[in-house]
C-alpha positions, 0 to 999 in steps of 0.5 A: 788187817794185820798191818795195823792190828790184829782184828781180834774179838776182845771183851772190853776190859773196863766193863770189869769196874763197871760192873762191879761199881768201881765206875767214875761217873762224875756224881760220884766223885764229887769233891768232900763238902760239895754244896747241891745246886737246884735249877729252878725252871720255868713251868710256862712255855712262853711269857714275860717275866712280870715277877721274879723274886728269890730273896725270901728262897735266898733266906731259907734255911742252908741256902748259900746262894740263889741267883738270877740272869741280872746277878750274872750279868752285874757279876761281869759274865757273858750270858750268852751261850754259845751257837753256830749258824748257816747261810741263808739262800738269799746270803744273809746270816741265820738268825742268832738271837741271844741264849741267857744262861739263865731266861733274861725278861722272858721265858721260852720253853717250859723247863728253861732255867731262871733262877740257880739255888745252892744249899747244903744239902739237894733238898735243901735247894729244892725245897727254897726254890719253892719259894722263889716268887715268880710270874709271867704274862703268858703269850700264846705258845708256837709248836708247829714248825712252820711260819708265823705264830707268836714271834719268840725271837725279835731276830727271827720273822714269822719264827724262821731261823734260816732257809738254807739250800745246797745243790743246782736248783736250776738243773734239779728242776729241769731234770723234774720237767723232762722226766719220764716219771716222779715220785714224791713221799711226804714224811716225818721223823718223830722227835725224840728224847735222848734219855742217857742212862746217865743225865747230865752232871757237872761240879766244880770248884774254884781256888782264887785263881783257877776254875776246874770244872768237871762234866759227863760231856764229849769231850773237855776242849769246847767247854774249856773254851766255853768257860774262858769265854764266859767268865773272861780267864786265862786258857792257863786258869781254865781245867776241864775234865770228863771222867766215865759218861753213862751214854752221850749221843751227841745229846751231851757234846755241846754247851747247857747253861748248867756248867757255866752256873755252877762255875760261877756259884763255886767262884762266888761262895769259894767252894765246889757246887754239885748239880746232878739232873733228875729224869724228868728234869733231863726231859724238860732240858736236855736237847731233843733229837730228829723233829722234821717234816720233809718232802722228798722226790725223786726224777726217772728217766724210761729206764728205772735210772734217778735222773735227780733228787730234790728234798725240802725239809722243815726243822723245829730247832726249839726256842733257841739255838742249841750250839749246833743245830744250824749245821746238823739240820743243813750241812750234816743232812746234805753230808750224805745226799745222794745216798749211795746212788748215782744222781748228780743233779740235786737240791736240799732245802731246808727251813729252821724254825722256833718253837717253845719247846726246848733246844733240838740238836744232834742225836746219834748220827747228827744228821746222818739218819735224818737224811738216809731215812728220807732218800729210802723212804721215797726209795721204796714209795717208787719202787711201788709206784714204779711197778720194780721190786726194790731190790733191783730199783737200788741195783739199777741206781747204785754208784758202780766200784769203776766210778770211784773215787766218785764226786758226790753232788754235795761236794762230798767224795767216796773213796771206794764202795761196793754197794751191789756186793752188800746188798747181795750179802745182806740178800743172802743173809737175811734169806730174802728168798724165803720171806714169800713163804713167810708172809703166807704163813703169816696171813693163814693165821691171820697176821700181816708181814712186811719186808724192809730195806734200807742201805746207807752211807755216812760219814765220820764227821768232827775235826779230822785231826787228832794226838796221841801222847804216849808216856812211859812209867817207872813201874814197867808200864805205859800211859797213853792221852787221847784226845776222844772221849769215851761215853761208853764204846769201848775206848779203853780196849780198843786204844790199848790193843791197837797201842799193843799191837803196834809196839809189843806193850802188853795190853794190860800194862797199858792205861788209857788216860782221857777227858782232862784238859790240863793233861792233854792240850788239844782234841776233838772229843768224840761224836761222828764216828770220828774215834777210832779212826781219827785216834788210832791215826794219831796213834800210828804217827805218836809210835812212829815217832817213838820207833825212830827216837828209840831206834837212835838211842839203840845206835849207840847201846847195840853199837850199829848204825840206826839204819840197820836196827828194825822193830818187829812189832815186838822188839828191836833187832840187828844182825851183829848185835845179841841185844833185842829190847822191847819197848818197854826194855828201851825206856827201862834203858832210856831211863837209867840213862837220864834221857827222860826226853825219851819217855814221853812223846807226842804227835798229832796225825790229820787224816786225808781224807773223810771215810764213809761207812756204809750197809745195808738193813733188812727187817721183817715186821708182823703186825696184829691187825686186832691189836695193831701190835707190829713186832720185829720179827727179823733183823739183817745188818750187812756192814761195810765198815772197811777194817775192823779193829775188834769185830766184837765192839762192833757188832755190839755198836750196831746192835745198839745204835739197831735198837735206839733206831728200833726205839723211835720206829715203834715206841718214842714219840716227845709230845706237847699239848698246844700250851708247850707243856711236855706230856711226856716227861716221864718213863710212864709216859715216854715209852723206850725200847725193851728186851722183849721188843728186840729180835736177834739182830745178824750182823755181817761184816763185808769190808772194802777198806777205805783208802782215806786212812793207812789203817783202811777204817771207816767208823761204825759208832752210828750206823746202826742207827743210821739203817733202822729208821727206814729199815723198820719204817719200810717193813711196815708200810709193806705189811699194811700196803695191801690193806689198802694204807699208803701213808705210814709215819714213825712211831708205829704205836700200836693205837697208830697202826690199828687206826690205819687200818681201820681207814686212817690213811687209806689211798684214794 
């Protein structure tokens, strides 16, 4: 892609301070003085609040502030936390009960806040909160995700959020009566803790007029409007910036009761109020990803070739509505149906209901995965039931390269793909040929190996728009605003050498400036795979722009018409004239001159269209049929991102989106008892991923540049994730099949998996 950079393998240059603590994560540069804030939580699931009494914790000593729902309230402050929802099938609204910033007459989910103590020092609050006096009449609590149950919400009947659906139902189930075969798969996608290395954090001060919050979020713009909103200000009167986030996922795009407190405790006592998540804590309330039951078909025709696909799903949104989770468990879910097959008769339904636990929402992929690992899934469940090998079962239903721009069911349209010529890489890469010999090796001594294959598509998601500013310095160096934000992908190298490669600044005289809503006015934040694709979009336009303003500048200096000058990527040239400045020269130029206006200058780019991402997992798994231990013994990931920027970040996206897939496969699992108390809210309790788990994961790259966006990206952030779901699920269920297992589930614990085999799910 030399057009529009140099696809080079550059080692990221903020892990420099990273590594050597010079990071600046937002615990650590909290303002001088900074008052500790502790949320007091509740300990029950689901109740009325019968008693809730804080002066005595309000008394204690250091306390500067404690506060409840009602002080909000008689304070002016819109409690209401914001959310989103869909439309019902039947055209109605989804439900949209109120979510307090703090539990307004009762509580719902055991670590809800209730209350907010503000003290000198952390243990300080903490210590008071233990003497805030506080009770509940307790109601049954409801953690099955489907109708009926102690009603958590007078908005929601029998605790249905919505029932959504999306497709020709009609036509769908037509297709289902006249096929020649049905398959069907009921399966699970285990709920999960997100767990950033870095929980969530906030601070913010207040100086009489204006409000400056700072969080480790996504972005700073929905929070601003967040702010405004809540506590009725001025846009102009409302900063928010989001300095170095240790990890995000989606998890930390979206708005928690945590910053609007804080705000309004540092608006009340006239100084900065700190808050800082402890793990637990962060298990008890950050929002929760995955958690849905669905039950996919599929219709063939006498020939192996899917005549249609129906999908009915069950979501847990939680006791409320998170700011997204409507669309990510509807709209999102459908954004990739049908996959990367030619089916054009479909239906999705999907049900949203209300549990005490706390809020689901978007997780890396945003319903992407979800939906991917449900259609692959029942994929390979029919290619078994079929009698076809798998392989062929996808060739024989991919969308052919003559189709495209091909028209999607869901309203979507695929730019360019070529799925067969994947699937072939990722066949010869994995060397599928060898995993018979394998898999005999493997039985003489008495272990059990299976073989899975998931090929995805996603699509990059969020507001297709997005600036750049690009300001020159006085010390021969250049700044460039984006709208993104970074949570540790590796923004700060990628900017910087796309920006280098377009304008001949050297990359290290270039400094990428994010997350501050007072220095750039407008952005879309990240999540969705939308960043380098819809940054550097921005980019192009912003440099454009710069090339034709210098170009009339030059005019006069170099003493030819503009037309004549030209830029090679380094510095500017005409025939006639000795001069050839680069950039850098021509706003040393500009600014000797007096034409500051030629310093600084901003565009906004909006792509044309959405890119979709797309490969293919193969993962071979062998499992101890003694212990029930499955180890991933093999990991192939051909990837068809289109062009690559820096080949290195990534293959280190997939290997870590690889590994959190990985994660939910074989080890995380939240769990409630049937009072909505959290089990596992602790790392012994909550198992994650570890080095040993991991094998060495191959990571092919296959391009076939989309055609959506000059630059001919698609975006990779999640696709790792995306592909190991059904990757890893589909090996497993392959090693147990002839053991006689037809129904394995996420996670494969090893306590799961010696269960089955020991006639847990056994057919028949």
């Amino acid at each position: 892609m030399e057009k529009f950079g140099k696809s080079q393998p550059i080692r990221r240059v903020e892990d420099v301070r990273f590594l050597t603590g010079n990071g600046r994560y937002v615990d650590d540069i909290t303002p001088d003085g900074a008052l500790h804030a502790f949320v007091f939580r509740s300990p029950n699931a689901h109740g009325v609040i019968t008693e809730l009494d804080i002066s005595e914790a309000a008394e204690a000593e250091g306390v500067r502030l404690a506060f409840t729902c009602a002080d909000l309230e008689a304070a002016g402050v819109d409690i209401a936390i914001p959310s989103a929802t869909v439309k019902n099938r039947d055209g109605t609204d989804g439900a949209a009960p109120l979510r307090p910033m703090l539990a307004k007459g009762r509580v719902r989910f055991v670590g809800e806040p209730v209350a907010m103590i503000v003290a000198d020092t952390f243990e300080q609050a903490r210590d008071a909160a233990e003497l805030i006096m506080f009770d509940v009449d307790e109601l049954p609590a409801k953690i099955s995700i489907e109708r009926g149950g102690e009603m958590l919400h007078a908005e929601a009947k029998d605790n249905c959020a919505f029932d959504w659906g999306m497709g020709d139902e009609d036509a769908t189930d037509a297709a289902f009566k006249e096929a020649a075969k049905t398959v069907s798969l009921e399966v699970t996608d285990n709920r999960i803790i997100v767990n950033s290395i870095e929980p969530r954090g906030c601070y913010a001060e207040w100086d009489g007029t204006r409000l400056h919050v700072a969080n480790n979020g996504q972005g700073v713009w929905g929070h601003k409007a967040n702010l405004v909103k809540a506590f009725g200000l001025e846009e102009a009167n409302v900063r928010v910036t989001n300095p170095d986030t240790g990890g995000a996922f989606g998890m930390k795009s979206m708005a928690y009761p945590e910053y609007f407190l804080i705000s309004h405790a540092a608006r009340v006592l006239d100084m900065p109020v700190r808050w800082m998540s402890e793990r637990t804590e962060a298990m008890l309330s950050d929002n929760g990803g995955r958690d849905l039951v669905s039950v996919a078909e599929l219709a063939f025709d006498e020939n192996n070739k899917i005549t249609a696909y129906r999908v009915h799903s069950k979501c847990n949104l939680g006791a409320y509505n998170s700011q997204f989770a409507q669309h990510i468990q509807t709209t999102l879910f459908s954004r990739v149906l049908p996959g990367v097959y030619d089916i054009q008769k479909t239906w999705l339904q999907v049900e949203g209901y209300y549990t005490n636990t706390v809020q689901v929402d978007a997780y890396r992929g945003a319903g992407r995965p979800e939906a991917i690992y449900v259609l692959e899934r029942v994929m390979d469940r029919a290619a078994r039931e079929l009698g076809i090998d798998p392989w062929e079962l996808r060739r024989i239903n991919f969308i052919k390269p003559e189709q495209f721009p091909y028209a999607a069911s869901t309203g979507e349209t695929y730019d360019v793909g070529e799925f067969n010529k994947v699937l072939t890489r990722v066949e010869v890469e994995a060397d599928a040929a060898g995993f018979t010999a394998r898999r005999v090796a493997d039985e003489a001594k008495g272990l059990l190996r299976g073989q899975g294959i998931c090929y995805y598509i996603e699509s990059i998601l969020g507001d297709p728009s997005e600036g750049a500013k690009v300001n020159f310095l006085e010390n021969g160096t250049a700044e460039i605003l984006v709208g993104t934000q970074s949570g540790g992908q590796g923004h700060e190298t990628v900017y910087a050498k796309f920006l280098s490669d377009q304008t001949g600044i050297p990359m290290d005289a270039i400094y990428v400036i994010q997350g501050d809503s007072d220095l750039i006015a407008q952005g879309g934040g990240t999540g969705g795979s939308r960043s380098v694709t819809t940054q550097n979009n921005a980019t192009l336009a912003t440099v454009s722009k710069i090339k034709e303003e210098f170009t009339a500048f030059l005019a006069d200096e170099m003493g030819v018409p503009a037309t004549e000058i030209s830029f090679d990527d380094e510095r500017f040239r005409a025939e006639g004239s000795n001069l050839t400045p680069t950039m850098l020269e021509v706003a040393e130029m500009a600014r000797e001159k007096g034409r500051d206006d030629l310093l600084s200058h901003h565009e906004r780019a909006t792509l044309d269209g959405r890119s979709f991402p797309n490969g293919a997992h193969v993962c071979e798994v062998v499992i101890d049929p003694e212990t029930g231990i499955s180890t991933v013994d093999r990991y192939t990931v051909v990837d068809d991102f289109g062009n690559l920027i820096n080949p290195l970040l990534a293959e280190g996206q997939v290997h870590g989106g690889v590994i959190q897939g990985l994660g939910q496969a074989l080890h995380e699992q939240v769990v409630y008892d049937e009072d909505g108390q959290l089990l596992t809210a602790s790392f012994m309790d909550y198992a994650m991923p570890r080095a040993l788990d991991v094998p060495n994961i191959s990571f092919t790259s296959e391009p076939v540049p989309s055609t959506a966006n000059v630059m001919g990206m698609k975006g990779c952030g999640e696709a790792g994730t995306v592909g190991a779901l059904a990757a890893v699920s589909n090996a497993v269920q392959d090693a147990l099949w002839e053991k006689g297992v037809r129904q394995a589930d996420m996670p494969f614990t090893p306590h799961k998996v010696w269960e089955l085999l020991q006639g847990g799910s056994i057919a028949g």
